[in-house]
C-alpha positions as CSV (number, residue, x, y, z in Angstrom):
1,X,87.5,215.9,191.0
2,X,84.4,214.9,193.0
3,X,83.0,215.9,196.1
4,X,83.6,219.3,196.8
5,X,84.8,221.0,193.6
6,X,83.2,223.9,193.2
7,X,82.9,227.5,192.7
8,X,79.4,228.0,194.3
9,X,81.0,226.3,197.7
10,X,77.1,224.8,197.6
11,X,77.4,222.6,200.4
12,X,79.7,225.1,202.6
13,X,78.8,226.6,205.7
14,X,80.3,229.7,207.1
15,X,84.0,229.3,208.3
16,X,84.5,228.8,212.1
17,X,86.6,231.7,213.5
18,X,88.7,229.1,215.1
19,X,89.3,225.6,216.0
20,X,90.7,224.4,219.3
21,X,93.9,223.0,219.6
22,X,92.5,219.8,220.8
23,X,90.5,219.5,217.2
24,X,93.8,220.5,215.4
25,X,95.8,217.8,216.9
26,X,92.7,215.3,216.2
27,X,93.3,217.2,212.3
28,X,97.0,216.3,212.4
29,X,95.9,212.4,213.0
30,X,94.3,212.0,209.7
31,X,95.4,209.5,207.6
32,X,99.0,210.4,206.4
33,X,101.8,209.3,204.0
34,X,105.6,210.1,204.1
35,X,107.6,210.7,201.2
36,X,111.1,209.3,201.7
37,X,114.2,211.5,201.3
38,X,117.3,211.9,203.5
39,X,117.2,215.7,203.2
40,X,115.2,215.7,206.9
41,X,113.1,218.3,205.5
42,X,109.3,217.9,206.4
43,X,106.6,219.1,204.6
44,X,102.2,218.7,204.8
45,X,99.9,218.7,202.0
46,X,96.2,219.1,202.6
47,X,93.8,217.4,200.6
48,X,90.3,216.8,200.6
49,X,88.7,213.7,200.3
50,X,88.2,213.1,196.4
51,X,85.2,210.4,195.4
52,X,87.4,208.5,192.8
53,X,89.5,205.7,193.4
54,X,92.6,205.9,193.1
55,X,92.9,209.3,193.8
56,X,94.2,209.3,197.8
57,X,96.8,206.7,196.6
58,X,98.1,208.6,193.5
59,X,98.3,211.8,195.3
60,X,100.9,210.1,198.2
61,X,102.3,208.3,195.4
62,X,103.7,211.3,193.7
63,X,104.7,212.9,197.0
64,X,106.9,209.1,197.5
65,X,108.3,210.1,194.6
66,X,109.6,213.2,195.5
67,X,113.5,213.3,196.8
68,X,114.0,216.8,198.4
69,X,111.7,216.5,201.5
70,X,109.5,214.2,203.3
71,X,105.8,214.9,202.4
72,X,103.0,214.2,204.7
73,X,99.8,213.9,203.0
74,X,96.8,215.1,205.4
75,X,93.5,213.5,203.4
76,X,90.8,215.2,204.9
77,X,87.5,213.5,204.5
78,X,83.9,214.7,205.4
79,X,81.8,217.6,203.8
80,X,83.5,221.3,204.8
81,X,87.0,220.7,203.8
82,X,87.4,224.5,204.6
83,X,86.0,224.3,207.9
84,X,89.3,222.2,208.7
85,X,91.2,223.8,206.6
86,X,91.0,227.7,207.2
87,X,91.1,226.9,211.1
88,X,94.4,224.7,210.8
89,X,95.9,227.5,208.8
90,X,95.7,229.2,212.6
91,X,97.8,227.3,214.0
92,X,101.3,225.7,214.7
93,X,100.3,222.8,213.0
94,X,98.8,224.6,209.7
95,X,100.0,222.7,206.4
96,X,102.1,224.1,204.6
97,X,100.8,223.5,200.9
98,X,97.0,222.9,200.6
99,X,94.5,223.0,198.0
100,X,91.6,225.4,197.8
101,X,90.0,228.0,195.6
102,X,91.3,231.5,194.5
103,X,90.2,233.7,197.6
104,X,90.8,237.1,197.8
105,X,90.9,237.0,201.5
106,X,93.9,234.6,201.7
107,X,95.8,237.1,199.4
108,X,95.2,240.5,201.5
109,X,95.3,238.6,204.6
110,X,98.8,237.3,203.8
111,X,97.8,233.5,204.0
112,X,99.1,232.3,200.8
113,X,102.7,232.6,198.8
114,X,102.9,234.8,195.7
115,X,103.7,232.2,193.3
116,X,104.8,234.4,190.3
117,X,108.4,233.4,190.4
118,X,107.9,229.6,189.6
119,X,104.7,230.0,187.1
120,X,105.8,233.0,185.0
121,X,107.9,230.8,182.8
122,X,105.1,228.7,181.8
123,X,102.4,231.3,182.3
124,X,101.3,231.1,178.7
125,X,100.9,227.3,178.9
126,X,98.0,227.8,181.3
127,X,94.4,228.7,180.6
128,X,94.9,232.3,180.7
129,X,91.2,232.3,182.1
130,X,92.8,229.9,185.3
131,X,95.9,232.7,186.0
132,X,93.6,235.5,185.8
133,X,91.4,234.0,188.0
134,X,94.4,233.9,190.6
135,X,96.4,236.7,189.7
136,X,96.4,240.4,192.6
137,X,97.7,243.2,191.6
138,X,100.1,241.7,189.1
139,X,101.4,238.4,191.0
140,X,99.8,235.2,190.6
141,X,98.5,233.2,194.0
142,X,98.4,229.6,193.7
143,X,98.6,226.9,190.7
144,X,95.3,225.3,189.0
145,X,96.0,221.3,188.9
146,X,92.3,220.8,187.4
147,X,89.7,222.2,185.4
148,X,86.1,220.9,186.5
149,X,82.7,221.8,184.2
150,X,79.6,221.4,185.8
151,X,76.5,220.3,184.1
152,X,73.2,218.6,183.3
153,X,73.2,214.9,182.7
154,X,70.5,213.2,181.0
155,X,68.8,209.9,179.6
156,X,68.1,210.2,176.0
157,X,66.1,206.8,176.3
158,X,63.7,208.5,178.8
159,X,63.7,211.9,177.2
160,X,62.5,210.0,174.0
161,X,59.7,207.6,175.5
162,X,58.5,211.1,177.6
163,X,58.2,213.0,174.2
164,X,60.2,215.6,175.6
165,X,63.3,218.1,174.3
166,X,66.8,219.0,175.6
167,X,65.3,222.4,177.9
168,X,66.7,226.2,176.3
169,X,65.2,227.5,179.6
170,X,64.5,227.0,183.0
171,X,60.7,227.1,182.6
172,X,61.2,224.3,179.7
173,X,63.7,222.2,182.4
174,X,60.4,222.6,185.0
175,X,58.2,221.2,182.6
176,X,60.5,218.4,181.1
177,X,61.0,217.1,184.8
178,X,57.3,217.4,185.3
179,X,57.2,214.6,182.1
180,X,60.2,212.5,183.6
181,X,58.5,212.1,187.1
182,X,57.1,208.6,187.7
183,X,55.6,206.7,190.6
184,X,59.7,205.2,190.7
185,X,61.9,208.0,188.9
186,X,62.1,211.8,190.0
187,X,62.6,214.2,187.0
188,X,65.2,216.1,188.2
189,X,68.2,216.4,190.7
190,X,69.9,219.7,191.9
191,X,71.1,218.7,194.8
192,X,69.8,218.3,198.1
193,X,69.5,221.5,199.3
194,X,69.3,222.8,195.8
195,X,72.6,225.6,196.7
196,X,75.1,223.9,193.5
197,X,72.7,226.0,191.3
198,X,72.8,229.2,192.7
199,X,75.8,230.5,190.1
200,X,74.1,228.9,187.4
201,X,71.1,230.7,188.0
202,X,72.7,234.1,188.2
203,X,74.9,233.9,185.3
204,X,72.0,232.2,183.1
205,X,69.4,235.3,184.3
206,X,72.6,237.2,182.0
207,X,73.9,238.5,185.1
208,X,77.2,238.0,187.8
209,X,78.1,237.5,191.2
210,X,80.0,240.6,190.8
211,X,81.1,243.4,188.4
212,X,84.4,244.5,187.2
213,X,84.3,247.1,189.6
214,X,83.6,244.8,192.6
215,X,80.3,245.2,192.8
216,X,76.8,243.7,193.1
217,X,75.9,242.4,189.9
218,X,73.6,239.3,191.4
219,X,70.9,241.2,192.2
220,X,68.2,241.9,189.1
221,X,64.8,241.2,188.8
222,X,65.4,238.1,185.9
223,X,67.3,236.7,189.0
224,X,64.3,237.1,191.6
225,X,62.0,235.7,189.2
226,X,64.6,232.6,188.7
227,X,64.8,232.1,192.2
228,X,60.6,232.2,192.3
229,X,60.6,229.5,189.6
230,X,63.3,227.1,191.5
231,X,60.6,227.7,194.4
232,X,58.0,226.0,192.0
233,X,60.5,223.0,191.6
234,X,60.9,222.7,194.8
235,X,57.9,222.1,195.5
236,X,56.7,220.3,192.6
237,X,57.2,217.0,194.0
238,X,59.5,216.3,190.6
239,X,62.5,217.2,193.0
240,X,64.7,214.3,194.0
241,X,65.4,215.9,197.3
242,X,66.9,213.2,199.9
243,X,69.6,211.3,197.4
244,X,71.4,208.9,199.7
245,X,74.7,210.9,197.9
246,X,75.1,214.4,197.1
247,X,74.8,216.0,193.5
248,X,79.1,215.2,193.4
249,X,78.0,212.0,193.3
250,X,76.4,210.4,190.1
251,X,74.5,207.1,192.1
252,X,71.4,208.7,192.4
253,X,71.5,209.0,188.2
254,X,73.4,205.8,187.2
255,X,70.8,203.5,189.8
256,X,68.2,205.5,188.1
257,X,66.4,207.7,190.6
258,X,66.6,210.4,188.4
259,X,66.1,211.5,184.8
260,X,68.1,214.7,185.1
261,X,71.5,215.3,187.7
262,X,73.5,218.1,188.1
263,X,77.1,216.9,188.1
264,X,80.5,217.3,187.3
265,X,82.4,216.0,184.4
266,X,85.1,214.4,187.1
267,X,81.6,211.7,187.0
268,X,81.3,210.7,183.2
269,X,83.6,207.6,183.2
270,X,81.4,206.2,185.9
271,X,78.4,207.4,184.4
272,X,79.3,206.2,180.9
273,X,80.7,202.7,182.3
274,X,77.0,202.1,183.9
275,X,75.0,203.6,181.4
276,X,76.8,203.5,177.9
277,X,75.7,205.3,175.2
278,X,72.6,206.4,176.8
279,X,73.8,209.8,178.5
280,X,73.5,213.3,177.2
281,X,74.8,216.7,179.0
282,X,73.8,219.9,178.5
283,X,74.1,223.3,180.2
284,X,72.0,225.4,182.7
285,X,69.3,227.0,180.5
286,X,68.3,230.5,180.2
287,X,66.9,232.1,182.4
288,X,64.2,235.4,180.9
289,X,64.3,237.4,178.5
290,X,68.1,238.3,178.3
291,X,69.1,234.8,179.7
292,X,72.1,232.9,178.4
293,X,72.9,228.9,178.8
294,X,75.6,229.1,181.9
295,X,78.3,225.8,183.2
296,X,80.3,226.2,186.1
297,X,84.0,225.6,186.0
298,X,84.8,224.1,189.1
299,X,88.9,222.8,190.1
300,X,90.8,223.0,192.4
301,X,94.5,224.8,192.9
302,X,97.7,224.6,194.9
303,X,98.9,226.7,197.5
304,X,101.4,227.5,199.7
305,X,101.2,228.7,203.1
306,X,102.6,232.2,203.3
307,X,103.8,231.5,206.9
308,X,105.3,227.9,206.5
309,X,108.5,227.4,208.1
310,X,109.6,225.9,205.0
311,X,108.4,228.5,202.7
312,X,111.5,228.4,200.3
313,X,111.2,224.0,200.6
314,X,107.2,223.9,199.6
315,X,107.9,226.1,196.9
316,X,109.9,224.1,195.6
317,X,107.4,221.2,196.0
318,X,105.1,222.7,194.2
319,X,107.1,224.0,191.4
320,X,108.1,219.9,190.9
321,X,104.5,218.4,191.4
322,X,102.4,220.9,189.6
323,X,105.0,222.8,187.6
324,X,107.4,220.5,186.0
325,X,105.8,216.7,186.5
326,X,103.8,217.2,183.6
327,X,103.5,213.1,183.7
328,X,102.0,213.5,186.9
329,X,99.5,216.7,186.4
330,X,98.0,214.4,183.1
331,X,98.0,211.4,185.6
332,X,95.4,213.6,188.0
333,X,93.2,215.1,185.4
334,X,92.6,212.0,183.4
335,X,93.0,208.5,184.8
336,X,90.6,209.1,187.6
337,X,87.7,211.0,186.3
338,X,87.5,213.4,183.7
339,X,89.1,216.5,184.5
340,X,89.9,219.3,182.1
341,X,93.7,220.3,182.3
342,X,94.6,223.8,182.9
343,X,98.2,223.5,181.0
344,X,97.0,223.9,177.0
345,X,100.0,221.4,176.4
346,X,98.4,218.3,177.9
347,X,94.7,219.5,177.7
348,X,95.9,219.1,173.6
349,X,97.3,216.0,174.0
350,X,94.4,214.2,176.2
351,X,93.1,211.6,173.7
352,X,90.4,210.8,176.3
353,X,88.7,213.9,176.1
354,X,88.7,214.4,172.4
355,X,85.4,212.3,170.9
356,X,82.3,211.7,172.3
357,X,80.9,213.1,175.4
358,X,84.0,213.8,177.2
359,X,85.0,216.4,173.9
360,X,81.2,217.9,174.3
361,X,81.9,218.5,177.9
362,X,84.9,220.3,176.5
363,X,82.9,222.1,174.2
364,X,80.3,223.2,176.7
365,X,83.4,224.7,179.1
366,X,84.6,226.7,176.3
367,X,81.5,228.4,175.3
368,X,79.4,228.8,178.7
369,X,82.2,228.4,181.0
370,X,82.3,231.0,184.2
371,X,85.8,230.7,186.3
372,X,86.3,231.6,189.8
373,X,86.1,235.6,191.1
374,X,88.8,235.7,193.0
375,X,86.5,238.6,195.1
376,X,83.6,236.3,195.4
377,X,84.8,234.7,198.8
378,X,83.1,232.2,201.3
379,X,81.2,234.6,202.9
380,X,79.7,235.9,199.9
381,X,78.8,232.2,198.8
382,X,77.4,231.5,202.5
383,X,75.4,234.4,202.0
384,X,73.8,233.4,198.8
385,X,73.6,230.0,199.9
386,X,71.2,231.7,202.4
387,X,69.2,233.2,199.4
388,X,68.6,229.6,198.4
389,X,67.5,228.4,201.9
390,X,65.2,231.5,202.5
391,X,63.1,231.9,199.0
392,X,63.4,228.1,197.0
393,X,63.4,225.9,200.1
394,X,61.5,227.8,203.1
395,X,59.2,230.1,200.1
396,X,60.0,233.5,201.4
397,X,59.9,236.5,198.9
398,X,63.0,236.3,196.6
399,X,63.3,240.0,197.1
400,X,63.7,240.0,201.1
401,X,66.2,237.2,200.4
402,X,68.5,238.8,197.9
403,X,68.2,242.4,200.3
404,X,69.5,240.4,203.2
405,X,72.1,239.2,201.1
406,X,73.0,242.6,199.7
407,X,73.8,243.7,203.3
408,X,76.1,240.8,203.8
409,X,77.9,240.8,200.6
410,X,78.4,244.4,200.6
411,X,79.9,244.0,204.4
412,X,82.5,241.9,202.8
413,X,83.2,243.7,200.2
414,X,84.0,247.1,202.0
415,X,86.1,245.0,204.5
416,X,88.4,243.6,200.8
417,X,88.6,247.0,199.1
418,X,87.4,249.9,201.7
């Protein structure tokens, strides 16, 4: 859903080691909802702060409904979700089911529950893609509640009075914004510190974060040369670079300050209730020679603290909400935004995702689609997000930037496998 879904982590920062137990008890005074039961158990869920309405109250609402344990719902608001979440997890008062991303870290580290036990029996009704993105060594960490493609939304209204084409590659996307740019309306959007893009880019240069051997596949020269021609929109002056909302956020493209967003499909009922007909999507072009058209599946998943109290109790929880309340898991994907289901059952079954542009979003996920690394962790992404800040927005050499990065990335990945 909005805001912070992602698997590029764009507007992330590097975890704090720690948090005081001062700012965790300030943490534990964010808004919350109790479930009622008479079982006395007690149980918190952490949640970010999702844009839609509706969301908040439908996420306590199914914890009301739950009779085996009181549920406290933590919904945390403000832009680094992780940098509350990851220090909470520290301490006494650390939730004890949470949503995040597939992190390596939290598996070797022995943060998070193997949830094998209670997904195995409907393992083949999920995305196979979404369990192998969460699966160690066998047992699978954590259940995906949402599927979220990222992509390029457009105006075909203005794209028609400009003269100008739906962009196959990043050099045609610089020179289509170039047309769309006005004395009122930038041509583009990417964010405001550009950092949403950085997969993209990578995986439409034809190459990866990482291998399959966990290594550095990021770092090629079709990459560098991406990165040296993000530095030319930068600077263009086509940018829209100070939205008064982030990319998550369609305003800046439904109150028409730009031609072009980068955005999430979680945004197209808002975007089609302002704009109607007139909206287009399409993915991140190629980039070179051996370039491929790239969309980001964002999401989110469920987790369970490995060192709750009431391991056995949140389990159970999650098993109910995520595993069983099949009502409930259509409910989140689809009456709030549009959000692809990971269960195959109800992602057949959701009528509002099977015409028009919701069903080419669909389409667009299935064919360019890249799902999270479980190895790629925050660090990593911090590290690229520093590639981004050092060549595109400060204009150092794209080859420093992705050595400095190399050093980082390979730092983290001796300290995961040795």
């Amino acid at each position: 859903m909005s805001a912070m879904r992602n698997v590029n982590w764009d507007r992330r920062t590097v975890l704090r080691a720690a948090m005081g137990m001062a700012a965790a008890g300030s943490l534990a005074a964010c808004g919350g909802n109790t479930g009622r039961s008479s079982s006395g158990k007690g149980l918190t869920q952490y949640f970010h702060a999702y844009g839609e309405a509706g969301t908040e109250q439908a996420i306590k609402r199914y914890a009301k409904a739950y009779k085996e344990a009181d549920i406290t719902t933590q919904w945390i608001t403000g832009s680094n979700f992780e940098n509350k979440l990851f220090p909470a997890l520290l301490t006494k008062n650390a939730p004890d089911v949470f949503e995040f991303h597939p992190q390596l870290q939290m598996v070797t580290s022995g943060q998070v529950a193997d949830l094998s036990d209670i997904i195995n029996p409907v393992k083949d009704d999920f995305n196979p893609a979404d369990i192998a993105s969460h699966t160690v060594d066998g047992k699978i960490y954590g259940v995906r509640m949402i599927d979220d493609p990222q992509f390029f939304y457009y105006r075909p209204s203005l794209f028609e009075k400009a003269k100008v084409e739906v962009p196959q590659t990043l050099e045609e996307l610089i020179e289509v914004i170039d047309k769309l740019t006005t004395d009122k309306v930038k041509g583009g959007f990417l964010g405001n510190d550009i950092t949403t893009v950085q997969s993209p880019l990578i995986w439409s240069a034809g190459a990866d974060t990482l291998n399959e051997k966990n290594e550095i596949a990021y770092h090629t020269d079709a990459v560098a040369d991406g990165l040296s021609q993000l530095r030319k929109l930068f600077t263009s002056g086509n940018l829209l670079l100070d939205a008064p909302a982030d990319w998550w956020d369609p305003s800046a493209f439904t109150q028409g300050l730009t031609a072009i967003q980068w955005c999430g499909m979680w945004a197209m009922p808002v975007i089609q209730k302002a704009l109607g007909d007139d909206v287009g999507i399409f993915p991140f072009p190629k980039v070179g020679d051996s370039g491929k058209f790239s969309v980001t599946n964002g999401g989110w998943s469920m987790f369970v603290n490995a060192k709750s109290k009431n391991l056995d109790a949140a389990k159970e929880y999650v098993k109910w909400l995520w595993i069983d309340q099949k009502e409930y898991q259509e409910d989140w994907a689809l009456s709030y935004g549009f959000h692809i289901p990971p269960r195959t059952s109800i992602a057949q079954s959701a009528t509002k995702l099977k015409s028009g542009l919701p069903a080419e979003g669909v389409k667009l996920f299935g064919e360019y689609g890249h799902f999270d690394n479980i190895a790629w962790t925050q660090a990593m992404i911090a590290s690229v997000n520093d590639v981004i800040a050092n060549s595109v927005r400060k204009g150092g050499s794209p080859e420093a930037a992705l050595d400095a990065c190399d050093k980082k990335v390979n730092a983290e990945l001796k300290k995961l496998f040795g």
